[in-house]
C-alpha positions as semicolon CSV with decimal commas, in nm:
position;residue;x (nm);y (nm);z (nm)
1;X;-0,593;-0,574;-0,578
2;X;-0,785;-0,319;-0,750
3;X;-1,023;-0,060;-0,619
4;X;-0,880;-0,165;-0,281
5;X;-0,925;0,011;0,048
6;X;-0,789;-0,019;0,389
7;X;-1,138;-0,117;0,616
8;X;-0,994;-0,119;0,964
9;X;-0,644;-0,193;0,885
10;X;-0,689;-0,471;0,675
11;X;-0,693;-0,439;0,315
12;X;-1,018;-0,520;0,150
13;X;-1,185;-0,509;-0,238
14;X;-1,415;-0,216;-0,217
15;X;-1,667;-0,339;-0,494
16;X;-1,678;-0,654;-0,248
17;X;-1,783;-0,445;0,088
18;X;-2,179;-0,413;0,163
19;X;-2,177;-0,018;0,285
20;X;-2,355;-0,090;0,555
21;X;-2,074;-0,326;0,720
22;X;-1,842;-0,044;0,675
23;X;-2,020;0,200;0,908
24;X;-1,849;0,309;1,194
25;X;-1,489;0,154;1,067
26;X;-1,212;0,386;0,969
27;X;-1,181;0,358;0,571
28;X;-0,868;0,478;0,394
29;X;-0,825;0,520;0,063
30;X;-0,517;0,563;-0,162
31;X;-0,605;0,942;-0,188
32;X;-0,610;0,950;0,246
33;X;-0,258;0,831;0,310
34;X;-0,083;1,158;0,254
35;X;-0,027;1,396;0,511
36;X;-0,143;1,747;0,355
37;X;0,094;1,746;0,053
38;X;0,383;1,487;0,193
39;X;0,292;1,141;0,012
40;X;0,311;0,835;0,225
41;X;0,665;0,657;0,271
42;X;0,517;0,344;0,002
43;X;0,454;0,673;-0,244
44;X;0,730;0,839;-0,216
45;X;0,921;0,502;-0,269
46;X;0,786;0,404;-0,542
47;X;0,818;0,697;-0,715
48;X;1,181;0,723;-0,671
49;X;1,222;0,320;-0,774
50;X;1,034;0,409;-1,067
51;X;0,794;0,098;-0,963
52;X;0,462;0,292;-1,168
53;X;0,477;0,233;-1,504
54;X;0,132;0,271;-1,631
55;X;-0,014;0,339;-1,315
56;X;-0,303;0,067;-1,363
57;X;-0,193;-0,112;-1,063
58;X;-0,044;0,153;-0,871
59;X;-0,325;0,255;-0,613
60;X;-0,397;-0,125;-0,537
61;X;-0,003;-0,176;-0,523
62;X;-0,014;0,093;-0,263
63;X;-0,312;0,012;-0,003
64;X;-0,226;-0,404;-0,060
65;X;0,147;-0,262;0,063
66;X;0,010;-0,038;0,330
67;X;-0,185;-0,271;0,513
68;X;0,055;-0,583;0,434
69;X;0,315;-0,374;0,624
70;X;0,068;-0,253;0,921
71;X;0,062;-0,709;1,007
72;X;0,473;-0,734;0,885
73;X;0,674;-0,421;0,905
74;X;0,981;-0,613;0,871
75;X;0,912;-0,884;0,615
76;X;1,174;-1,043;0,405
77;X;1,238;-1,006;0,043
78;X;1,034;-1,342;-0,012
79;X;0,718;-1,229;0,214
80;X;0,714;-0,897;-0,003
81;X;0,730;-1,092;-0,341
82;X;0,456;-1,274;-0,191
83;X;0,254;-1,054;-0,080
84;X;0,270;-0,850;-0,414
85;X;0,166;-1,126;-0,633
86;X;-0,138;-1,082;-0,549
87;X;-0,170;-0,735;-0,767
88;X;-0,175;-0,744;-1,138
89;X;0,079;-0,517;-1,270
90;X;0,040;-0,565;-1,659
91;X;0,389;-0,367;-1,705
92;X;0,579;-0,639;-1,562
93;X;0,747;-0,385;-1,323
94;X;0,739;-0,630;-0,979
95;X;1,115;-0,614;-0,943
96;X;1,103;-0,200;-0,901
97;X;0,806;-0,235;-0,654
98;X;0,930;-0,526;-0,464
99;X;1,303;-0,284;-0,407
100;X;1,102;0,066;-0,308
101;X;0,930;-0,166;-0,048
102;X;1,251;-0,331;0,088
103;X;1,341;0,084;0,068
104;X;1,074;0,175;0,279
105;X;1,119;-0,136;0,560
106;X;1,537;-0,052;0,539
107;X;1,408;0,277;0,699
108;X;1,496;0,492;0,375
109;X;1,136;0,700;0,376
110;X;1,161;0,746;0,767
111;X;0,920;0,608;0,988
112;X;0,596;0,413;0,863
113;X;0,287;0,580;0,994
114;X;0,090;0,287;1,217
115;X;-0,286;0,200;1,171
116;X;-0,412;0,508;1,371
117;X;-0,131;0,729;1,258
118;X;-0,290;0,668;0,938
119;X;-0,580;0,927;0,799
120;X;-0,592;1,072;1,193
């Protein structure tokens, strides 16, 4: 999903969302998940599974991740495949992202931030 953003903990198209609707709601964007200078447990994963190729579908791989993972933190292989089909990655590299999330849900990155943990 490109251009994506998390709008309340769900993950929404940006271009789609009328401004207005989004006042008042707690909007986090790929550069808002990192604490300071520690990326996000998804980032850090998929850096070290080498998921980004190009890096044209990496911030919509990220928040589509994010908030599939604030509704499922412990989804199985299958539900993660699933879930990530919905982002085009034009590399072909779904395998690499679809292991640094299993990563991430084993525990690997430490402990997911929750919704409000998220941007606080």
């Amino acid at each position: 999903m490109k251009a994506t953003v998390i709008l309340d903990g769900k993950a929404v198209k940006s271009c789609t969302v009328l401004a207005l609707t989004a006042e008042g709601k707690k909007v986090v964007t790929v550069e808002g998940l990192s604490n300071g200078s520690e990326l996000h447990p998804i980032q850090q994963a998929f850096i070290k599974y080498g998921a980004p190729q190009c890096g044209y579908c990496t911030p919509g791989m990220v928040m589509a991740t994010v908030a599939f993972l604030l509704d499922n933190p412990a989804p199985k292989e299958e539900e993660i495949k699933d879930d990530l089909s919905g982002n085009l990655c034009r590399c072909g590299g779904y395998k690499e992202y679809v292991k640094a999330v299993s990563a991430v849900v084993s525990g690997e990155f430490g402990r997911l931030p929750e919704g409000s943990e998220i941007n606080a």
